[in-house]
N, C-alpha and C positions, 0 to 999 in steps of 0.2 A: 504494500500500500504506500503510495505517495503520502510524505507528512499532510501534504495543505494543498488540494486543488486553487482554491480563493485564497491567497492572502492580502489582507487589505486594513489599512487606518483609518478609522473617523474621527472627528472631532467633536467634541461636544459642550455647551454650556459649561463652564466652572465656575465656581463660588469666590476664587481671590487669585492673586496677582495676574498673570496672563488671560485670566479668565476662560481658559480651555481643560478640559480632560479629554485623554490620549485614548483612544479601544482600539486595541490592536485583536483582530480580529483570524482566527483558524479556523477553517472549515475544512473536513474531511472532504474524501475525494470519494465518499461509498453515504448510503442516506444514515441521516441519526436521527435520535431521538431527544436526546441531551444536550442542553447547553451550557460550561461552567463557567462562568465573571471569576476571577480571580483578581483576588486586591493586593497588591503588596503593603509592605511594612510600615511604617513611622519614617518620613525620611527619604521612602523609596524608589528605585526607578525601576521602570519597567518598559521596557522597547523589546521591537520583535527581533532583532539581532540575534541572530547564533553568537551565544556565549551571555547574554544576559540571561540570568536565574528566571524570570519570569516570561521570556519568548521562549527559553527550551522546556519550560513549563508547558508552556499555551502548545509547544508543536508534538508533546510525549501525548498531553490531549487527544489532540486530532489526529495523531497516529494511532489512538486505541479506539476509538471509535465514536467520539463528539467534537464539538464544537466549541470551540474558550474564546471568550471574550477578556484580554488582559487589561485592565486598567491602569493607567497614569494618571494620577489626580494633579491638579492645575497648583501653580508655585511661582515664583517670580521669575527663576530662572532652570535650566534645563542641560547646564554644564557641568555636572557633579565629576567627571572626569579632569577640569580643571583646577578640582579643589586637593589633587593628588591623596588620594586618601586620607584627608581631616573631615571625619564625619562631621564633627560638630560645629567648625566652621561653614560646611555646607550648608546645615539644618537653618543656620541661622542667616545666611546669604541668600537661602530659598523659601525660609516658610514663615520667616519675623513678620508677626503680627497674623498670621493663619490660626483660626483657632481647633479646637474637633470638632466642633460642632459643623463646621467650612469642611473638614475633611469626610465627616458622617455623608455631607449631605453633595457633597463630588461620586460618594459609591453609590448613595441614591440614585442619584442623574445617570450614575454609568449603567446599570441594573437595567433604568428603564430603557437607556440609549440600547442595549443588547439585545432587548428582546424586541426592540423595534429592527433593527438590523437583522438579527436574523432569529427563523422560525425554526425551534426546535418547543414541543408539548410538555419537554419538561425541565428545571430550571435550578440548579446549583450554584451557590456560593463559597468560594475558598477563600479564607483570609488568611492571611502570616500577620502574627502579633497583633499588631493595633487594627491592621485587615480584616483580623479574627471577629474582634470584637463589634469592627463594621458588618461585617456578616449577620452576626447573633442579634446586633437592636435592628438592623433590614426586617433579620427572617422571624425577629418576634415584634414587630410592628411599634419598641418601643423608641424607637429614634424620632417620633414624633414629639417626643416627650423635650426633645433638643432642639424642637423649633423647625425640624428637617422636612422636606418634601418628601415623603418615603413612595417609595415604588407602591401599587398595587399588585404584585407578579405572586401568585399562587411558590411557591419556594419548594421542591422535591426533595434539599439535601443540601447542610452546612458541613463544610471540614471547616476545621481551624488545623494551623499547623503554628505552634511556638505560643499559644496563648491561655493566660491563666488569668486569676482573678486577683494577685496581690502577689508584691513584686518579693521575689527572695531578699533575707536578710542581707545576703552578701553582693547585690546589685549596686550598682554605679548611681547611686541617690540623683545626682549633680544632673543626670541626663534629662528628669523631670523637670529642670529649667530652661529647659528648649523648646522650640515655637512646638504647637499642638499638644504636646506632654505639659506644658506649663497649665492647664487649664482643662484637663481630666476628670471628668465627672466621677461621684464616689461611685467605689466598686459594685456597692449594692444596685448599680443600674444595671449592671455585666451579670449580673447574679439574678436578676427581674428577667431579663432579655431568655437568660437560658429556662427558667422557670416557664415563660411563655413562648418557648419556641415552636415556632410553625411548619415542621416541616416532618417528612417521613423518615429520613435517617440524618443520624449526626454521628460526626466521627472527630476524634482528637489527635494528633500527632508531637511527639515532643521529643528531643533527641534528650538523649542521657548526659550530654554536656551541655546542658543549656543552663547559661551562667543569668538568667534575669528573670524565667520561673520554675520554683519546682514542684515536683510530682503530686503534691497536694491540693496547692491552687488548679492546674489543671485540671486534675480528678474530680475534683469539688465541680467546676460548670460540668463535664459529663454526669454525674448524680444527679445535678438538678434539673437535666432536660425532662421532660414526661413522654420519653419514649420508653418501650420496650426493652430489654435486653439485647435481643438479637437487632435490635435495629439504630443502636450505639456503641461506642466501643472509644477508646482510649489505646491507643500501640506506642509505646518508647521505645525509641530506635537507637539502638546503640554506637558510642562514639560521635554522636554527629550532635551539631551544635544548634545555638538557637536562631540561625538564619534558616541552617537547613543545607549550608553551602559547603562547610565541611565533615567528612568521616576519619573517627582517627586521624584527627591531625592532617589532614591531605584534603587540596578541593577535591569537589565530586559533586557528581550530578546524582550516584546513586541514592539520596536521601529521596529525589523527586521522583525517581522510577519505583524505591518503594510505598511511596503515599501512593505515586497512581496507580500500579496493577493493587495496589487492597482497596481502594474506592471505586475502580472500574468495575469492579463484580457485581456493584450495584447499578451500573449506566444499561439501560433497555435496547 
């Protein structure tokens, strides 16, 4: 199978600086049924490029048999490669004065932008970290509660991969005073959202090095969904970190190929 018969970008409405969000768009080369919006992180980029985390995402997608929609949520600037690796100088050259509520309501717009682009009957959300939890207030209709425009889209199925509900003791405090982190709703809203989540399966991802949450924060939202057993689940992947980018110490893409073949099982 071809990764992407269509591959293609839209642009969309955004809430602050350039006023744009990016959907970088994979469509299978065979018919599906599935479509997954994928959000990246706090911070993050995401282009369809071979070799960005989130376009060989979007194309392991379309090569098992759906349709991903990748999201770029709108920033002042769009040159993180110029910042030579100083995340935090980036954060703050790209999102000063962004708040979450502005980032909630970019995955909202992106959500609906997807399912107007393209027609797939059923309709998944993945987020990484702060993605995560853009997911869970979408697919529990509480993002309304931040002012946000929320999608109406019926939701078949949340992952979250790196997300928890309260940050480990041993976390980089400092990071919380950067644009969108500086103004974090309490956790009890991330704990509401999974309580009310709408959809037929949820799944969790969390590497065993993940140095900002542990095993119990995450555990704790899989508890509180009101699904099933068989229809939730939590997997800790060993060696790999909290991006998801390395295993054992080494990059690797393998963290992404095992999120996707354990959640493909569930694509129609």
């Amino acid at each position: 199978m071809n990764v992407v018969d269509r591959l293609r970008t839209v642009y969309l409405d955004g809430s602050f600086g350039d006023r744009k969000v990016h959907l970088h768009l994979f469509t299978p080369d065979q018919p599906f049924r599935d479509l997954v919006v994928v959000f990246h992180g706090v911070h993050g980029n995401a282009t369809p490029e071979e070799g960005n985390k989130y376009g060989d995402l979007g194309r392991m997608i379309a090569q098992r048999g759906a349709a991903a929609a990748v999201v770029e949520t709108s920033r002042l600037r769009r040159d993180r490669q110029a910042f030579e690796g100083d995340k935090n100088r980036w954060a703050v050259e790209a999102f000063s004065g962004k708040t979450f509520a502005q980032e909630i309501q970019d995955l909202a717009w992106a959500v609906r932008g997807a399912t107007e682009e393209v027609e797939a009957p059923r309709l998944w959300l993945w987020g990484f970290s702060l993605g995560g939890i853009g997911a869970m207030l979408i697919a529990s209709g509480l993002c309304s509660s931040l002012g946000v425009d929320s999608p109406a889209s019926e939701v078949e199925g949340v992952v979250v991969s790196g997300t928890g509900d309260v940050l480990r003791d041993t976390a980089d405090l400092g990071m919380l005073k950067l644009p969108i982190l500086n103004n974090l709703p309490d956790r009890s809203l991330l704990q509401d959202a999974a309580r009310n989540l709408k959809a037929s399966f949820f799944a969790s991802f969390r590497g065993t090095e993940d140095d900002l949450f542990g095993v119990a924060s995450c555990r704790r939202l899989v508890d509180l969904v009101p699904l099933p057993e068989e229809d939730k689940f939590m997997q800790e992947l060993p060696g790999v970190d909290h991006s998801f980018r390395m295993m054992n110490g080494q990059p690797s893409r393998e963290p992404l190929r095992l999120m996707v073949d354990r959640v493909r099982l569930r694509w129609g």
